[in-house]
C-alpha atoms as an extended CHARMM CRD file, in Angstrom:
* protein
*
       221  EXT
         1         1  UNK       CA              8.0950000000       17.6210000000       53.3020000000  PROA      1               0.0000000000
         2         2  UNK       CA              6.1580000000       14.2290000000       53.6560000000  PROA      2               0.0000000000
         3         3  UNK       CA              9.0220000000       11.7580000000       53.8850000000  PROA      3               0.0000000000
         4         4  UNK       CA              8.2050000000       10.3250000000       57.5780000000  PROA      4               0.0000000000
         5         5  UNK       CA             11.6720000000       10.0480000000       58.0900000000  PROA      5               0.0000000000
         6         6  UNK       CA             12.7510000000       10.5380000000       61.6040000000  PROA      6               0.0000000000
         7         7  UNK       CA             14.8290000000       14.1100000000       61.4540000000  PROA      7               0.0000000000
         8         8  UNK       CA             14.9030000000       15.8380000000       64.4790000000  PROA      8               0.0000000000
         9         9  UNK       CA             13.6980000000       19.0790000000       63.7440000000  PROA      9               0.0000000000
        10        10  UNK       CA             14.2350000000       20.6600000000       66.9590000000  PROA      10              0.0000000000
        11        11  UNK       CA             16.2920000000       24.2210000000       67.1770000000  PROA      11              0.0000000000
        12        12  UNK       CA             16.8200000000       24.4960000000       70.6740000000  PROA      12              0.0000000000
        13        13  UNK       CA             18.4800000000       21.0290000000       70.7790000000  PROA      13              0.0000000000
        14        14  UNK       CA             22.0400000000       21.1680000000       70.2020000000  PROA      14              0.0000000000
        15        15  UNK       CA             22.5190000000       17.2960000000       68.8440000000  PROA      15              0.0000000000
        16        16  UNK       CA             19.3880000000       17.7650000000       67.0270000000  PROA      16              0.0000000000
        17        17  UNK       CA             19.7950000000       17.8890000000       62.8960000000  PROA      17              0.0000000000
        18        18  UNK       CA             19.6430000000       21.4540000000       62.5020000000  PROA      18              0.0000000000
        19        19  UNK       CA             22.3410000000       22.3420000000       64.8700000000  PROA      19              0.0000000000
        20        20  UNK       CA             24.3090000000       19.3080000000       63.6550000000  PROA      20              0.0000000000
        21        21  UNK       CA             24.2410000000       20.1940000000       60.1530000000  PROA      21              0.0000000000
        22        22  UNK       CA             24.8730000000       23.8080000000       60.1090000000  PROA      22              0.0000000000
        23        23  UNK       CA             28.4770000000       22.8240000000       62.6070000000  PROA      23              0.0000000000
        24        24  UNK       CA             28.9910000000       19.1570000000       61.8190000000  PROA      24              0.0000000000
        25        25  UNK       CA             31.8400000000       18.3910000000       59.1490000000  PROA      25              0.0000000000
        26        26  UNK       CA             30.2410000000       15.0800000000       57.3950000000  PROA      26              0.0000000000
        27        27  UNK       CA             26.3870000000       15.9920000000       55.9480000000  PROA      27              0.0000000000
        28        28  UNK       CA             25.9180000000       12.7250000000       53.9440000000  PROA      28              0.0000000000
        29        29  UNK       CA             27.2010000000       10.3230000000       57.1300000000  PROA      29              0.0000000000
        30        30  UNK       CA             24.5310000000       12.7360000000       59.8670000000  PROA      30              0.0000000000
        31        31  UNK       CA             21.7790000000       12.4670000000       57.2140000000  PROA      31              0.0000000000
        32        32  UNK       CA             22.0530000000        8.5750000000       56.2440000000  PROA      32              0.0000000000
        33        33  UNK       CA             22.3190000000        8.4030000000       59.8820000000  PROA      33              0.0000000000
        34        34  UNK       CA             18.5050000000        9.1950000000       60.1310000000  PROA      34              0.0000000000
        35        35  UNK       CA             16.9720000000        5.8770000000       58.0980000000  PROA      35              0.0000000000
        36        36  UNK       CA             13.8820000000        4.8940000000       60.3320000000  PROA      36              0.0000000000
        37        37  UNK       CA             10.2450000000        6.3610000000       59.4550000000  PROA      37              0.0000000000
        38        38  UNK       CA              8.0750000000        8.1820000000       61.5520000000  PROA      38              0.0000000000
        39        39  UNK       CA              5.1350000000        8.3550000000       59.2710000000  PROA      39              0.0000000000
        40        40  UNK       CA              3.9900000000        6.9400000000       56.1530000000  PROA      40              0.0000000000
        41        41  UNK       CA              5.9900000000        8.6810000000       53.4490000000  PROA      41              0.0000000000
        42        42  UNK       CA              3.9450000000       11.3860000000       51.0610000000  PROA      42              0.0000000000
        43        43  UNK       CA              1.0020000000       11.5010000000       53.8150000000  PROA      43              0.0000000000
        44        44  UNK       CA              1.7980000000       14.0170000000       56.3050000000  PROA      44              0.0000000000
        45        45  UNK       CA              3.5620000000       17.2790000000       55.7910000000  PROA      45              0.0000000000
        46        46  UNK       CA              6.1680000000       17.9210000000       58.8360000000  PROA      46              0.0000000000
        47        47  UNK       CA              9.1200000000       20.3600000000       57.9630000000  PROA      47              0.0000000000
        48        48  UNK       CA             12.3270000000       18.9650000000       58.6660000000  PROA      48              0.0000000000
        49        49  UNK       CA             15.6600000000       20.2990000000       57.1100000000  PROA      49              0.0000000000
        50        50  UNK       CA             16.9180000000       16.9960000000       56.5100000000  PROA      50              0.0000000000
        51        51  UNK       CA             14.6240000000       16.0160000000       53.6460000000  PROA      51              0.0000000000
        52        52  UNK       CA             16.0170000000       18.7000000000       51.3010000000  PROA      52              0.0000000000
        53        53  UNK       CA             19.4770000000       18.0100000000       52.4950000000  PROA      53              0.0000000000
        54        54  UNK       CA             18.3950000000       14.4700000000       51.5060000000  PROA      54              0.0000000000
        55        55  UNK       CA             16.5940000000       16.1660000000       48.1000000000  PROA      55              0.0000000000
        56        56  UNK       CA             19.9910000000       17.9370000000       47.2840000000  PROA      56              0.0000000000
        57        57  UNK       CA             21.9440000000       14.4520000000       47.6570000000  PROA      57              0.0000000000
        58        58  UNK       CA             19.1600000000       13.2760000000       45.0730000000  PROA      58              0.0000000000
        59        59  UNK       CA             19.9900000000       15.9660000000       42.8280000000  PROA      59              0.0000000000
        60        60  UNK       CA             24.0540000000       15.4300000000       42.9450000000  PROA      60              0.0000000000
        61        61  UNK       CA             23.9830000000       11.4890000000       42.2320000000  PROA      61              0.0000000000
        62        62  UNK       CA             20.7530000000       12.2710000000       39.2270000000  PROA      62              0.0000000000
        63        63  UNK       CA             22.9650000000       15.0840000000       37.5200000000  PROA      63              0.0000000000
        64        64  UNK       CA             26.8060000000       14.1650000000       38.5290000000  PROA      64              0.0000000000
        65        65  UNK       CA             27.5720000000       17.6130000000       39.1400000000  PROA      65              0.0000000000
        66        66  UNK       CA             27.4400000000       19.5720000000       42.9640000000  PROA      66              0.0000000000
        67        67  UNK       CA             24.1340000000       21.2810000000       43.7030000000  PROA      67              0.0000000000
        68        68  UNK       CA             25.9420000000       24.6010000000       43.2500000000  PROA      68              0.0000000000
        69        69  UNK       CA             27.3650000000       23.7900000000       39.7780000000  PROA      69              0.0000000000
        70        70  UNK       CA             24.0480000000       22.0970000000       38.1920000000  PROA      70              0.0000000000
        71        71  UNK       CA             21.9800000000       25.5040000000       40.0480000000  PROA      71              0.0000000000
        72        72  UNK       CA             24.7960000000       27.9760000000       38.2950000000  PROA      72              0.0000000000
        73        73  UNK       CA             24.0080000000       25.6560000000       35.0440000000  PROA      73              0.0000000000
        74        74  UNK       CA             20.5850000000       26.0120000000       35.0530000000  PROA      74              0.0000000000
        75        75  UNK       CA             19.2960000000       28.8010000000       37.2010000000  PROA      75              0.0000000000
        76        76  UNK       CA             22.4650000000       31.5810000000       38.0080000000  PROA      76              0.0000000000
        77        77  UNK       CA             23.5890000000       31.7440000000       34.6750000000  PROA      77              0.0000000000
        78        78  UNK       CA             20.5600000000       31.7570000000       32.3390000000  PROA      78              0.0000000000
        79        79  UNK       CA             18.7500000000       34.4630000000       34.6960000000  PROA      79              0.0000000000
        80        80  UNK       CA             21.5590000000       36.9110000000       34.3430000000  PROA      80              0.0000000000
        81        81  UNK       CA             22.3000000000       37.3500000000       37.8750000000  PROA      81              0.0000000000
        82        82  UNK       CA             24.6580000000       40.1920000000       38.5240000000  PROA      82              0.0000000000
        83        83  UNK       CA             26.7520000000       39.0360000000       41.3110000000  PROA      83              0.0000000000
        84        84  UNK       CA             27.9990000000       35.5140000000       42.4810000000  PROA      84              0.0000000000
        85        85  UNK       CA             26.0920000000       33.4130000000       45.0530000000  PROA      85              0.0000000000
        86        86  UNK       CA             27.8900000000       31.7590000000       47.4670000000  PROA      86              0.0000000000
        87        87  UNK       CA             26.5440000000       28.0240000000       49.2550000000  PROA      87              0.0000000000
        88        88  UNK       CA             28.0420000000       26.9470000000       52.6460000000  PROA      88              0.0000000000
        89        89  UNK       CA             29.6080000000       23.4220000000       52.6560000000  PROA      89              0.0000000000
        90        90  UNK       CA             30.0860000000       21.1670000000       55.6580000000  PROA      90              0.0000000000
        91        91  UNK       CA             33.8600000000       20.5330000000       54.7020000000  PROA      91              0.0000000000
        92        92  UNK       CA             36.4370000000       22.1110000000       52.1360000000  PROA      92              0.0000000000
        93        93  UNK       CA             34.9140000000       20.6560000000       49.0300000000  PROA      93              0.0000000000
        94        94  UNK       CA             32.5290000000       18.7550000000       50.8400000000  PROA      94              0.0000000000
        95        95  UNK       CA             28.4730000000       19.4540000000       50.2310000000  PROA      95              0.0000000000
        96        96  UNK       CA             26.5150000000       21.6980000000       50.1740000000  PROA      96              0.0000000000
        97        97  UNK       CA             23.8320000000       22.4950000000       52.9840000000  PROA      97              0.0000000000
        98        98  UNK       CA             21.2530000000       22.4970000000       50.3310000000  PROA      98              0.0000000000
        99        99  UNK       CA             18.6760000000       23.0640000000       53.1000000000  PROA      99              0.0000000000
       100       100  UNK       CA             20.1760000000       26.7290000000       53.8050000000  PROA      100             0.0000000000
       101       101  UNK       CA             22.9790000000       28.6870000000       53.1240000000  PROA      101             0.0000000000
       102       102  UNK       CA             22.6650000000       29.8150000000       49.9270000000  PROA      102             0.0000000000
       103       103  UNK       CA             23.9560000000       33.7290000000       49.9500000000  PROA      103             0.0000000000
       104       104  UNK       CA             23.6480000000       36.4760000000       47.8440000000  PROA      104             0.0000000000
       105       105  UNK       CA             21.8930000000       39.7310000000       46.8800000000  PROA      105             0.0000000000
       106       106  UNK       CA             18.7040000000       41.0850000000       47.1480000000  PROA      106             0.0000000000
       107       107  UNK       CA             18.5380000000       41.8800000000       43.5540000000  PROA      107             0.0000000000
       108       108  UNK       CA             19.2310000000       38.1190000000       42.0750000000  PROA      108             0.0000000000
       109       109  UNK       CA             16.7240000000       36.5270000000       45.0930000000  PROA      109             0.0000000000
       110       110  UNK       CA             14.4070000000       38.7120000000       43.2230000000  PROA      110             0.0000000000
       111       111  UNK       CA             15.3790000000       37.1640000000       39.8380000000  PROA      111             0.0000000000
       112       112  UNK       CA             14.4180000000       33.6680000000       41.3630000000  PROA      112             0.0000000000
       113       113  UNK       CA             10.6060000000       35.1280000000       42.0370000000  PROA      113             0.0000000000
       114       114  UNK       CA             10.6020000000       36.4150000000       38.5760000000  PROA      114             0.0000000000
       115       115  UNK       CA             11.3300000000       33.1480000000       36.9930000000  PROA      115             0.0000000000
       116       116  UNK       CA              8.3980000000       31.6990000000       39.1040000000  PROA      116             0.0000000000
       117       117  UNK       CA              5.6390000000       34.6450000000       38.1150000000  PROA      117             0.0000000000
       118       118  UNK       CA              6.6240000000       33.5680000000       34.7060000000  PROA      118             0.0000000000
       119       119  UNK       CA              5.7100000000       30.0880000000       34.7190000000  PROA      119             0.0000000000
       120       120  UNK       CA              9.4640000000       29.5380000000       34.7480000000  PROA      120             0.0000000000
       121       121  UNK       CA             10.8610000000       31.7320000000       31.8490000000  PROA      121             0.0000000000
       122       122  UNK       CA             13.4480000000       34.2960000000       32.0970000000  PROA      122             0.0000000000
       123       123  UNK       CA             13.2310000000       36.7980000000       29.2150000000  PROA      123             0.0000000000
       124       124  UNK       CA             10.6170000000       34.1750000000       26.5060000000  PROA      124             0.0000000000
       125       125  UNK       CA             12.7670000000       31.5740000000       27.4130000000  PROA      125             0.0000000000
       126       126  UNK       CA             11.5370000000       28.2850000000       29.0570000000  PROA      126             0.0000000000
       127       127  UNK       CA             14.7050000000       27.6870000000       32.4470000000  PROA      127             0.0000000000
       128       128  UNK       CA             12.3650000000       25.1660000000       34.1350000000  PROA      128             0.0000000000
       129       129  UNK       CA              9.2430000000       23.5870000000       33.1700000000  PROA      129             0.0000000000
       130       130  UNK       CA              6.0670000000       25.6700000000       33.0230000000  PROA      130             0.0000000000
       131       131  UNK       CA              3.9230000000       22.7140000000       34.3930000000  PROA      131             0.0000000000
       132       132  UNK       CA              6.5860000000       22.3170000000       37.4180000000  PROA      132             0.0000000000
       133       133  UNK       CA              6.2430000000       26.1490000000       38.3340000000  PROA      133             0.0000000000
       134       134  UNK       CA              2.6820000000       25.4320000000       38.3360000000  PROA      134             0.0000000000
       135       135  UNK       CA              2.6370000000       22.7150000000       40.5920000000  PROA      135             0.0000000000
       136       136  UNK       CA              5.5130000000       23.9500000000       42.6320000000  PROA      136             0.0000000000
       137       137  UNK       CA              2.8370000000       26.5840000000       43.8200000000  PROA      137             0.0000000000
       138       138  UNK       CA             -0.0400000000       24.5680000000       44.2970000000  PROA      138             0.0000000000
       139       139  UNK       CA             -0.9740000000       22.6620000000       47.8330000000  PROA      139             0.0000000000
       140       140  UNK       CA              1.1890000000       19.5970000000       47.9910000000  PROA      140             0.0000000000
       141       141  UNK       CA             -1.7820000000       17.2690000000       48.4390000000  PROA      141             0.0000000000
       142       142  UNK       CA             -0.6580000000       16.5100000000       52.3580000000  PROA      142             0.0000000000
       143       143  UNK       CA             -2.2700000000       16.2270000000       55.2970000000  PROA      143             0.0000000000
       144       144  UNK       CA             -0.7710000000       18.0230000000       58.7620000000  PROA      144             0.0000000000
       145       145  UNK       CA             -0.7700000000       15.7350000000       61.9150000000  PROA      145             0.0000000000
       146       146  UNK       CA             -4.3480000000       16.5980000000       63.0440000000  PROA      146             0.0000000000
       147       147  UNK       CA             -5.8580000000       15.8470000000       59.0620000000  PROA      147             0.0000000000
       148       148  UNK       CA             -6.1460000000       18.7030000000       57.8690000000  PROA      148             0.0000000000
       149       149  UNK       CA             -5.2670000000       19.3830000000       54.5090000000  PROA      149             0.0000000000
       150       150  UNK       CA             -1.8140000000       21.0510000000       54.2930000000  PROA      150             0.0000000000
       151       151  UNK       CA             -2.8780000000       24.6500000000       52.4340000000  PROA      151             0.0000000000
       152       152  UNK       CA              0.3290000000       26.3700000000       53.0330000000  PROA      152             0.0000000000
       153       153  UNK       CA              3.3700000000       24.3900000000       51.2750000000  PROA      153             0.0000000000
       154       154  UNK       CA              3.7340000000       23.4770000000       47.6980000000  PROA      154             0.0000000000
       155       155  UNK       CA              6.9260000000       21.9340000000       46.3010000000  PROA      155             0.0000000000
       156       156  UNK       CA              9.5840000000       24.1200000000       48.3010000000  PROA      156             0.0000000000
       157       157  UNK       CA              7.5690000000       27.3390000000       48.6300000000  PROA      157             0.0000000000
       158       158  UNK       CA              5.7060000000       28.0900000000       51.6710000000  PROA      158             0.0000000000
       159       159  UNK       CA              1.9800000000       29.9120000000       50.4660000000  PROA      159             0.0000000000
       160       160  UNK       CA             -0.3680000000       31.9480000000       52.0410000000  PROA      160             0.0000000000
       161       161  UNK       CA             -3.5890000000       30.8310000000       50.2920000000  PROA      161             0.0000000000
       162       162  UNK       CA             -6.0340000000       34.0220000000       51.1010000000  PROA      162             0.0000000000
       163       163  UNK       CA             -4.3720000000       37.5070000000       52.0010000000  PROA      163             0.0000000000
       164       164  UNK       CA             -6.0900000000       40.3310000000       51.3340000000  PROA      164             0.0000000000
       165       165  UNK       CA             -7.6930000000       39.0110000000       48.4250000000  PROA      165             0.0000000000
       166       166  UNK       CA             -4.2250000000       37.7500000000       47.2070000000  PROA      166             0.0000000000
       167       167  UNK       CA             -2.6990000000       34.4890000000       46.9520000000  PROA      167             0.0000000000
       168       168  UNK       CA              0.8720000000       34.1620000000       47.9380000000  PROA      168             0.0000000000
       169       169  UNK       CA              3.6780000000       31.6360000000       47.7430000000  PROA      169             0.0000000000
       170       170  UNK       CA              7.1000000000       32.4920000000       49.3270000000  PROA      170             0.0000000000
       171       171  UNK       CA             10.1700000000       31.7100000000       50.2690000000  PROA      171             0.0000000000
       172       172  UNK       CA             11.5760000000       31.7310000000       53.8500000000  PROA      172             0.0000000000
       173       173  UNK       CA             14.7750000000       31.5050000000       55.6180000000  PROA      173             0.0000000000
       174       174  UNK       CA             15.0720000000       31.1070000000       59.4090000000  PROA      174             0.0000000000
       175       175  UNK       CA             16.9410000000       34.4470000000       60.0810000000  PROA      175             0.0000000000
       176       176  UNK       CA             14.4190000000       36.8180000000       58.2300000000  PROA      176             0.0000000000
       177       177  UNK       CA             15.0130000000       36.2370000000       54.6710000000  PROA      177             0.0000000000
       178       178  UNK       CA             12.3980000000       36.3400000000       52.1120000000  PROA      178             0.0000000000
       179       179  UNK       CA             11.5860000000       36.1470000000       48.8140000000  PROA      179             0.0000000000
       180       180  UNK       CA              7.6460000000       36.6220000000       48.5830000000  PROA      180             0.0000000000
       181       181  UNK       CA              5.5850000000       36.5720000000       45.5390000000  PROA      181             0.0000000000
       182       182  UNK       CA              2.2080000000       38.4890000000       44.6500000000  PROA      182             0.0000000000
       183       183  UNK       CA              1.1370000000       37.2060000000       41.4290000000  PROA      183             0.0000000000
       184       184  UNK       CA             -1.9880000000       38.8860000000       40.6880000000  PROA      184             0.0000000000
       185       185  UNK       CA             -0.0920000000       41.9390000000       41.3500000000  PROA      185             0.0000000000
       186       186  UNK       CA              3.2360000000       40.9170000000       39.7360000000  PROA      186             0.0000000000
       187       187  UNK       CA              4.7740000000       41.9260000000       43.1890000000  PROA      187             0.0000000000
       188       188  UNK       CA              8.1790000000       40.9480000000       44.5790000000  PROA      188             0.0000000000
       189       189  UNK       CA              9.3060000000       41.3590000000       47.3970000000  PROA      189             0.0000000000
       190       190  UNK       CA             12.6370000000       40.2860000000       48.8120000000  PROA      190             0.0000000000
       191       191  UNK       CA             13.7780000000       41.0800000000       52.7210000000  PROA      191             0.0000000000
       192       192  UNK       CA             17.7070000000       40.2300000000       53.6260000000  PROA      192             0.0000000000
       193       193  UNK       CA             17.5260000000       40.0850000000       57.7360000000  PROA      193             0.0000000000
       194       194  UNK       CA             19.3190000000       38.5210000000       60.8020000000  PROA      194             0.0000000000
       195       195  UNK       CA             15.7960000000       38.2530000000       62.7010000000  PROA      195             0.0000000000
       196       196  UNK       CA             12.7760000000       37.2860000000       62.5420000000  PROA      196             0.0000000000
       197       197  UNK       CA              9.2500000000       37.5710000000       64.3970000000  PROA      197             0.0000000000
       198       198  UNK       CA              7.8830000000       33.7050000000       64.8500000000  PROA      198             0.0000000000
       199       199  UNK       CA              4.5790000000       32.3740000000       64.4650000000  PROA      199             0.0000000000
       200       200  UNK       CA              2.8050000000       29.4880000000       66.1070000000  PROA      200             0.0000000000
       201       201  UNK       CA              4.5370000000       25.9700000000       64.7320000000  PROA      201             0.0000000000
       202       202  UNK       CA              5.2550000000       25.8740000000       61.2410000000  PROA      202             0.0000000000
       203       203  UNK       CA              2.7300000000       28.5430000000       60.5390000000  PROA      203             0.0000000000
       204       204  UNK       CA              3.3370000000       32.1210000000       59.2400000000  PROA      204             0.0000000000
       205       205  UNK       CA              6.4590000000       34.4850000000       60.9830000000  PROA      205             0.0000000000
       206       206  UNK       CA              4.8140000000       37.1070000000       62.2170000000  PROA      206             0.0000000000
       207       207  UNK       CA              6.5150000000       39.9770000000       60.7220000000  PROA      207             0.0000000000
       208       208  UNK       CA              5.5470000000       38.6120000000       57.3210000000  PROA      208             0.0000000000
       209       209  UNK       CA              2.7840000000       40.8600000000       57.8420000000  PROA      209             0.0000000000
       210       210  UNK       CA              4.6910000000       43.7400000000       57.8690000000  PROA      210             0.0000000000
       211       211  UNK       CA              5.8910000000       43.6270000000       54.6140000000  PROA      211             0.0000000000
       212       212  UNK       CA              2.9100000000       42.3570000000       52.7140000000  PROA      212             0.0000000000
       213       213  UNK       CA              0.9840000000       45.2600000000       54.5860000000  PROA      213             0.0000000000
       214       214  UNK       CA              3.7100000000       47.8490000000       53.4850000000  PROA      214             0.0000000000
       215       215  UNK       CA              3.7110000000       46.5700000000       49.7410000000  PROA      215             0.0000000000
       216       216  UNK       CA              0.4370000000       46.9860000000       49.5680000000  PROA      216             0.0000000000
       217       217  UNK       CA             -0.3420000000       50.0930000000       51.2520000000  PROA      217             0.0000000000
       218       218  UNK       CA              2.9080000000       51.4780000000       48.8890000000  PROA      218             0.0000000000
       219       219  UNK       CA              1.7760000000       49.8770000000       45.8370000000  PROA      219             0.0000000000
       220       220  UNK       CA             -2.2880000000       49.3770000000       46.1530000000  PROA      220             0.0000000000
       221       221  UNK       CA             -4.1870000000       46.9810000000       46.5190000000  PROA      221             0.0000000000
């Protein structure tokens, strides 16, 4: 989330990338559209959805294969999820909106947090590298627009450094869905929703709270 590329991140704006993405019909034309720089690229962490559309158009032209094919490949399969996942394209086998959209159960989200506690093995077996979980949990190394070092993003995971006396890494969708991760407790915890309680910015939701404090108070501290 350092690319200084100009992506609108706004969600109230109706011609800004979010809302263009999620309804347009043509991702890879709206997201080439964006090609000047706001910041110095791998400098200054700003969220925008655009530079993991941009990541997942990486992935398809490294690989050959669609984002959902290479992550059934190499994630879905291996992990023995029970169910199929579904990903939301913008056209009839068009792309996929790699920065959302992915849907499935709460039981296989889980399987994804599992994979991460375990340094990326599923059952002894090494799915991704152990020194990319690592990392991929780990401050970025970024700076937020006021210089201060950015604490709570890694590679793709959002992290709570200090709660509780726990650290935490999660993932977060913009409706309410979670997948959060206790490590030192082996704890996951996965929440399907439709809403969500916002914090400040880019920091925290609010009703993150809520289920880190019930885990806990269920499980102990």
């Amino acid at each position: 989330m350092s690319s200084g590329i100009n992506f609108d991140e706004s969600y109230a704006n109706p011609l800004a990338y979010p809302a263009a993405s999620y309804y347009g019909s043509d991702l890879r034309k709206l997201t080439l559209s964006y090609n000047k720089l706001n910041a110095t690229p791998g400098e200054t962490f700003k969220y925008l959805s655009g530079n993991t559309q941009l990541l997942g158009f990486v992935l398809k032209q490294a690989t050959g294969k669609s984002v959902a094919d290479y992550a059934s490949e190499k994630l879905w399969i291996p992990m023995g999820c029970e169910h199929p996942a579904f990903w939301c394209l913008d056209h009839s086998d068009g792309d996929e909106k790699a920065f959302c959209c992915l849907n499935s159960n709460a039981r296989d989200f889980a399987r994804i947090g599992k994979l991460v506690l375990d340094s990326g093995r599923w059952k002894g077996k090494q799915i991704i590298s152990q020194e990319y979980a690592f990392q991929s949990v780990e401050p970025s190394g970024t700076k937020h627009a006021d210089g201060t070092p950015t604490l709570d993003y890694g590679f793709c995971w959002w992290m709570i450094p200090q709660y509780q006396g726990h650290h935490i890494f999660y993932a977060r969708g913009i409706l309410g869905q979670y997948i959060i991760m206790i490590p030192d407790m082996n704890m996951i915890i996965v929440r399907l929703g439709s809403k969500r309680l916002e914090g400040d910015g880019d920091a925290m939701p609010r009703d993150v709270h809520y289920y880190l404090d019930a885990a806990l108070a269920m499980y102990g501290k």
